[in-house]
C-alpha atoms as one frame of an Amber mdcrd trajectory, in Angstrom:
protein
 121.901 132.762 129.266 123.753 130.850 126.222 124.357 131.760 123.042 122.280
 132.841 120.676 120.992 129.776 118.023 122.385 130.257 114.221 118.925 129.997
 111.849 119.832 125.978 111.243 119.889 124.898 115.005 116.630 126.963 115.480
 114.585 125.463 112.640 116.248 122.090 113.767 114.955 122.799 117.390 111.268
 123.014 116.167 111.227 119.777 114.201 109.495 117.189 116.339 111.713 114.338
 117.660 111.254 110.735 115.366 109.171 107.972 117.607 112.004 105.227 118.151
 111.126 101.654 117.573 113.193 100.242 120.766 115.145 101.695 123.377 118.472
 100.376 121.428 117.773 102.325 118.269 116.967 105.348 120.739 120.200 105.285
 122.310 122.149 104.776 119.041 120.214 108.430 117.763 121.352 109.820 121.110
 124.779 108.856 120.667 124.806 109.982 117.411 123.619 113.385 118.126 125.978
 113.260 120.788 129.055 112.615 118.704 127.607 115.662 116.254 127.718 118.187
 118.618 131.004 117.447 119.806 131.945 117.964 116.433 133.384 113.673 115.987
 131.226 113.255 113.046 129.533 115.502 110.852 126.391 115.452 108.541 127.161
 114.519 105.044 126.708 117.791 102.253 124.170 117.429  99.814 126.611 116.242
  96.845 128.041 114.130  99.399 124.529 112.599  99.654 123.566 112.674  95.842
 126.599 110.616  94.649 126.297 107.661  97.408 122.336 107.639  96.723 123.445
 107.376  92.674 126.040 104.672  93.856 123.355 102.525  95.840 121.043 102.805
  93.163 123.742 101.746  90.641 124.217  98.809  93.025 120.544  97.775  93.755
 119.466  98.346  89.679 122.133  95.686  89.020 121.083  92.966  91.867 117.486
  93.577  90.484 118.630  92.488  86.980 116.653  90.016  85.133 116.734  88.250
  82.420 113.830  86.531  80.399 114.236  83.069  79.648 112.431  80.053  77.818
 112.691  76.763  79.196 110.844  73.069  78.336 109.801  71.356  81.321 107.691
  68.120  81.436 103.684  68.759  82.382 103.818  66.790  85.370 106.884  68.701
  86.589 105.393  72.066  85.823 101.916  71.153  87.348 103.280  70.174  90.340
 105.523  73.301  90.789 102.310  75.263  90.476 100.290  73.362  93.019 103.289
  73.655  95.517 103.136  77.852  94.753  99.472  78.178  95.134  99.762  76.309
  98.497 102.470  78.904  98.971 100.751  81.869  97.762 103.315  82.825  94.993
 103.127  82.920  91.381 105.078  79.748  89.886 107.752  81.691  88.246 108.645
  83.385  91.270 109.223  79.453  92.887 111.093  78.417  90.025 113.076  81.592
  90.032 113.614  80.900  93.565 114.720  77.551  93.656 117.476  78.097  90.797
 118.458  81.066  92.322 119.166  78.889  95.846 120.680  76.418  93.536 122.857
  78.788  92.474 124.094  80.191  95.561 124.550  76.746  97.301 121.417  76.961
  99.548 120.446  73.627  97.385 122.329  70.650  96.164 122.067  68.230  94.198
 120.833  64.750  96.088 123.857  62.313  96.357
């Protein structure tokens, strides 16, 4: 007979194991739990937890940034950038925001 479970490892016990999507993620999970209970990695504490959540968020808040903008473009330009996002099933805006945001990056260039 082993030791009696502390409270935490006998609530833990009862929870109901997560489905996995592969067998890769299910070993990962396995060797994590592994590593735990040889006492190689630990959980993180709650602060621990709170402060790289507040960091990510921090992180993601600024990559989401926008800024409103007013531009001129010619009719026949702007009519055609619409008919290309209907075919695509995308507001306009969300094209032209994409394409400058690819020009940006390098992903386009200009034609030589």
């Amino acid at each position: 007979m082993g030791r009696p479970k502390r409270r935490d490892e006998a609530e833990h016990a009862l929870e109901p194991a997560p489905p996995f999507f592969d067998e890769e993620e299910r070993e990962i999970v396995e060797s994590y739990e592994a590593a735990l209970e040889r006492g190689e990695v630990r959980e993180n504490s709650a602060q621990e937890l709170a402060e790289a959540n507040a960091g990510w968020k921090e992180i993601v808040e600024a990559a989401r940034a926008r800024k409103a903008i007013s531009l001129r473009l010619e009719v026949r330009d702007l009519e055609l950038i619409k008919s290309i996002a209907r075919r695509r099933g995308i507001p306009y805006q969300t094209l032209i925001g994409s394409v400058l945001h690819q020009f940006a990056h390098g992903a386009l260039r200009e034609a030589n």
